[in-house]
N, C-alpha and C positions, 0 to 999 in steps of 0.2 A: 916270200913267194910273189911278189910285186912282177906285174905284168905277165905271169905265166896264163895260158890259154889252157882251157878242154872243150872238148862238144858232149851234151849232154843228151842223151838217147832215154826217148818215150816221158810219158809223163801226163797223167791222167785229170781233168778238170771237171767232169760231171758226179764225180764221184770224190764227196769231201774230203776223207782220208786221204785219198791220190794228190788233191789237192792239196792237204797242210805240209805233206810231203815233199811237194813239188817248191812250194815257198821255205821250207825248213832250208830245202838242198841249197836255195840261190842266196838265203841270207848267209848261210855256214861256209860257201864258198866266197862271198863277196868279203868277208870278214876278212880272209886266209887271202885274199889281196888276189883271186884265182877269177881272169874274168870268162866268161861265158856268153859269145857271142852268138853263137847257135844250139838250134834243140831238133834232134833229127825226130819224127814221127810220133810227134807229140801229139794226143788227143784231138779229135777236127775242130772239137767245142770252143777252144780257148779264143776269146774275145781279142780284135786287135787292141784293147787296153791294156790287156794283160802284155803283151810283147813290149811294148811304148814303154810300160811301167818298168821293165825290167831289161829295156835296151835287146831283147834277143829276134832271131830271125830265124821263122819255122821250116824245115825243109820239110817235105813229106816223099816217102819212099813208096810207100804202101798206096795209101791214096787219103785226099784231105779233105773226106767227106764219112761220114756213119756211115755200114751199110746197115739191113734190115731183118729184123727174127728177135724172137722171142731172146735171144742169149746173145751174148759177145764170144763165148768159146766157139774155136773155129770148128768146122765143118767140112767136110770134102766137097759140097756142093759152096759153101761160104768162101772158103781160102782162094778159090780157083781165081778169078779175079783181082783180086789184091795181090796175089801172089807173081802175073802176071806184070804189074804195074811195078813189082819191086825188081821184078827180072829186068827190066826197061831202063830204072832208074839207076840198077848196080856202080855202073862208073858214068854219072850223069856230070855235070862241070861244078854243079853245088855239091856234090861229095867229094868231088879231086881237091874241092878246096881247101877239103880237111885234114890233106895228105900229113901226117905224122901228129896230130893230135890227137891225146889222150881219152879216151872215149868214159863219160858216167855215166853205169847206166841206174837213172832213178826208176828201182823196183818196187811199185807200189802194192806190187801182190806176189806171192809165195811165187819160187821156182817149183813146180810140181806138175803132175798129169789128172789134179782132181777132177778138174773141168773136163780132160779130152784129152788122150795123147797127141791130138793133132795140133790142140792148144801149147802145149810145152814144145811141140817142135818150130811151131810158130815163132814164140818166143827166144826160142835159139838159135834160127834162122836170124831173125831180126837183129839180134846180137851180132853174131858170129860173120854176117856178111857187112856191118858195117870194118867191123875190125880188121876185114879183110880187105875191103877197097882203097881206106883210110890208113892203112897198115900201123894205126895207131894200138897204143896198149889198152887194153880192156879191164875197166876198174868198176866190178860190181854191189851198189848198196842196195840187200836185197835179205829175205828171208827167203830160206832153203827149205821144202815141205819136205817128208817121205815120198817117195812114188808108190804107187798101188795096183800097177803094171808091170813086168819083164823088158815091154817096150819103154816104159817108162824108165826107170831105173838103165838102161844101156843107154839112150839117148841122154841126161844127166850126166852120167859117167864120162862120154864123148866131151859134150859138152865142157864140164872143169876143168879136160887138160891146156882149153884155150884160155882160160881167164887168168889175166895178170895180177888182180889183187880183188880179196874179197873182202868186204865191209860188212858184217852181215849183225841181225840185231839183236843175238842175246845167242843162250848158250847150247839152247836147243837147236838151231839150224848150222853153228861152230861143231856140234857133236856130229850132225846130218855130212859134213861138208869134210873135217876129217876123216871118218870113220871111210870113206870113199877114195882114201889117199893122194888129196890134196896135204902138202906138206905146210906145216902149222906157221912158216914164215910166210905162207900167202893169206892168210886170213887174219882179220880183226873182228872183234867185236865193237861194237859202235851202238851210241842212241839213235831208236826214232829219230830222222831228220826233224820231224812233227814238234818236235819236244823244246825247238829252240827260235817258238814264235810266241810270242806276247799279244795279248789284247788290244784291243784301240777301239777308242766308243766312235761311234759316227751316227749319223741321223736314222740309216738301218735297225742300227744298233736299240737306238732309243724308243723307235715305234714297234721293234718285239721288245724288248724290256715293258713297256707298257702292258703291251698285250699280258704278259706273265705276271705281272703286277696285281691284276685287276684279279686276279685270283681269291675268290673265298678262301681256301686254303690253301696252307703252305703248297707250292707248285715242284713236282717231280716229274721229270723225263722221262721215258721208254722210247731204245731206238732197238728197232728189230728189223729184221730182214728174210727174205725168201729163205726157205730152209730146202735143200738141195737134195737131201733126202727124202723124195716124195711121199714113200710108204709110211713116215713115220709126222707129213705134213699136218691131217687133220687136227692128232695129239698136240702139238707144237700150237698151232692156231686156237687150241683151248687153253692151254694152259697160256697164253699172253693176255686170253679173254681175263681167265681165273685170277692170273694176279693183278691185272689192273683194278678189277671189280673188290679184290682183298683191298688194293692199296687206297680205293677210293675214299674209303670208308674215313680216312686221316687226311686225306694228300687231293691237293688237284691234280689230273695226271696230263699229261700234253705228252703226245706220241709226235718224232723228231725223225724221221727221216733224213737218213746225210748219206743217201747215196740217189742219183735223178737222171743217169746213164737211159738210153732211147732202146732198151732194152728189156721188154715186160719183166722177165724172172730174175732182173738187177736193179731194178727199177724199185726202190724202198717205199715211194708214192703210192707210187700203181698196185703194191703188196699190201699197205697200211686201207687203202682204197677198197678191194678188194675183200677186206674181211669183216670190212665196214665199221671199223673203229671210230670214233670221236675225239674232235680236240686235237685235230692234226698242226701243227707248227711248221711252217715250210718256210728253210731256211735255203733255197735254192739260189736266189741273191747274194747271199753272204759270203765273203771270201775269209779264209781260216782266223784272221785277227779279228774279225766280227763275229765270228762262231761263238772262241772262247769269251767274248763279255758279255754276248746274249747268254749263256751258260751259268756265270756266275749271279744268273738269277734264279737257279732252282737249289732247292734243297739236299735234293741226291740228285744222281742218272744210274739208271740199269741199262746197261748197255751190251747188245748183243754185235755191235757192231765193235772191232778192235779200234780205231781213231775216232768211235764215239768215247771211249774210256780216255782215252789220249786231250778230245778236245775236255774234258771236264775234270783231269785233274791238272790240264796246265789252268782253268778256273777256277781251281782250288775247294772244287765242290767234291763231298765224300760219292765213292763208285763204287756200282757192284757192276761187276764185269762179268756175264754167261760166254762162252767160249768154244767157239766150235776148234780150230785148228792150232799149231802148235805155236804160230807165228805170233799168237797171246801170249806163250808163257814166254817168248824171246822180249818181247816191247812191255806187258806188264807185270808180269812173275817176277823178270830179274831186274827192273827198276825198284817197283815199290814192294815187294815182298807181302807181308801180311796185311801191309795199307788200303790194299785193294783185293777183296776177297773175288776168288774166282771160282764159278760153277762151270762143270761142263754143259752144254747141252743136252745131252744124252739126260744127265739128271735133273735137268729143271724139265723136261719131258714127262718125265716120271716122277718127282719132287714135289714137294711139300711147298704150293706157294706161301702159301700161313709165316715160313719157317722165313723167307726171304723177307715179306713185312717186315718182319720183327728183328732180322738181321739190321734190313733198311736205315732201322729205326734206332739200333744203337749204332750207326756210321755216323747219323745226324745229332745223334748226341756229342758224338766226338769233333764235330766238325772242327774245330779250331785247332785241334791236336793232328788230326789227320792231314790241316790244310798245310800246316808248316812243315809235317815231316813229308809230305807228298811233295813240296817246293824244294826242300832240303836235298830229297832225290834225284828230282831233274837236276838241278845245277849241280850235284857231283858228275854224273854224268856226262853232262853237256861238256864240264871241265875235260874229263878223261877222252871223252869223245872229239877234243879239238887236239889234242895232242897225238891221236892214235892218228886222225885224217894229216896233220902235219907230218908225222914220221912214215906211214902210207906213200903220200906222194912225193915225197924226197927225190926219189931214184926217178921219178918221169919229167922235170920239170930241171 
């Protein structure tokens, strides 16, 4: 595949997950000899180090600054704007130049209408009008939600009949995505792009490493996040109090924010902040190869964030993964199977924190057993997963 081109569309930096994503997708292509000169409507965040590093050049459709509110799901009074500026931009001379290029689009989050129908229409938009200036084929790596709307569910529908090839990440969103009659030779199942980044110690690295070091005892993680569901927020905000306070009693605890988007109710800081926890770790500096080796300094991670369990077993440290949405059991159900035990939300709500301890506590006994067969995962995977994106882009290139 030497010297073949695509433009890659959207791609999130304030928000770590989005991030090991975003690095997963350019090392997995730079491998496959597939280069990537441009990123249309990438995050405003990303530093020009980041471009330099990776030779790309950002075009912005939309606009190439954060706007302002509590959320990032769009709005009718939110969109109005941006949407304006992507009308403008439709056949600007930096999109003609991408006239018959291949479009990826890196999906750092579920196709769904959790957030807002206006949200999912956003994101279709965004798709569907590059593929259509560009007249490029549209090659989606992404996990596919359920919708929880009428509107939702017909704009989705719409939607798949334009997409050229689906990449998607385990078997639950492969179930979402046929079941809708998408025909089973447009879909693949694929790893977490996340899954095929490695470590690298650097000075970052070595002044949190210390920091976790210094620990009276063994040092555990907790990474949690705004819970969406308000009516059921207070409960949720006890029981993170309840188990850290269970888990104290053994463990140093360090609460891990990895998500730092300019957005209060996305914002994991300004949540951890908010409830007035202790012993916060802020890894906002660190780019995903310094995540996973600051990582391989705790004992477990509970992680309620999904590329928080991602960043800690490519560290080889034992996970318990709490799980809100299906795009868990895509990325860690059908990687590691029994390796990484998962709770829903709903029941660690309601749940027996006593009962997670002590779970906790036999992962950390296993840890050497779990760390090899947790490795042993990714790299089948990663294998299966270079050959499925080889035979994927055959026909565009």
């Amino acid at each position: 595949m030497d010297d073949k081109k695509l433009v890659l569309l959207s791609g999130t930096y304030t928000n770590k997950g989005g991030l090991a994503i975003v690095y997963g997708t350019l090392k997995v292509l730079n491998e496959l000899g597939i280069k990537t000169k441009y990123i249309v409507d990438p995050e405003p965040s990303f530093p020009d180090s980041f471009y330099k590093k990776f030779n790309l050049t950002p075009i912005y459709r939309w606009s190439h600054k954060f706007g302002t509110g509590e959320t990032k799901s769009l709005t009718l009074l939110s969109s109005v704007r941006p949407f304006v500026h992507l009308i403008r931009n439709f056949s600007s001379s930096q999109i003609k130049q991408l006239h018959g290029y291949p479009i990826w689009y890196i999906g750092d989050s579920s196709l769904n209408d959790y957030g807002s129908v206006l949200a999912l229409l956003g994101q279709i938009i965004n798709l569907l009008s590059l593929k259509l200036f560009t007249g490029g084929k549209l090659l989606v790596n992404a996990s596919m939600g359920y919708m929880r709307t009428e509107i939702g569910e017909f704009l989705l529908k719409f939607f798949l009949r334009y997409v050229n090839v689906f990449l998607v990440r385990g078997t639950a969103s492969y179930k979402n995505i046929t079941q809708r009659g998408v025909p089973i030779s447009k879909v693949s199942i694929v790893s977490d792009m996340a899954f095929f980044l490695d470590k690298s110690q650097t000075s970052n690295t070595k002044e949190m490493s210390n920091i976790i070091s210094k620990s009276e005892k063994p040092p555990i993680a907790l990474i949690f996040k705004n819970y969406s569901k308000a009516e059921n927020k207070s409960m949720y905000i006890h029981s993170i109090k309840k188990l850290a306070n269970s888990l104290k009693k053994d463990y140093c605890i360090f609460f891990v924010p990895t998500s730092y988007v300019p957005y209060k109710y996305e914002n994991d800081l300004e949540f951890l902040n908010e409830i007035g926890v202790q012993n916060i770790l802020n890894i906002s500096h660190l780019d995903p190869t310094e995540i996973i080796e600051v990582f391989t300094n705790f004992k477990a991670v509970i992680t309620l964030r999904l590329h928080g369990a991602v960043y800690s077993t490519l560290a080889g440290v034992p996970t318990y993964h709490i799980y809100e949405a299906d795009n868990s059991l895509d990325v860690i159900r059908d990687t590691f199977g029994e390796s990484v035990p998962l709770l829903h939300i709903s029941d660690f709500i309601i749940g027996d924190v006593e009962k997670i301890h002590q779970d906790v506590q036999r992962l950390i006994n296993r840890k050497d057993e779990l760390s090899f067969s947790m490795r042993q995962c990714i790299e089948e995977n990663k294998e299966k997963t270079i050959e499925t994106i080889k035979n994927s882009l055959k026909s565009y290139f």
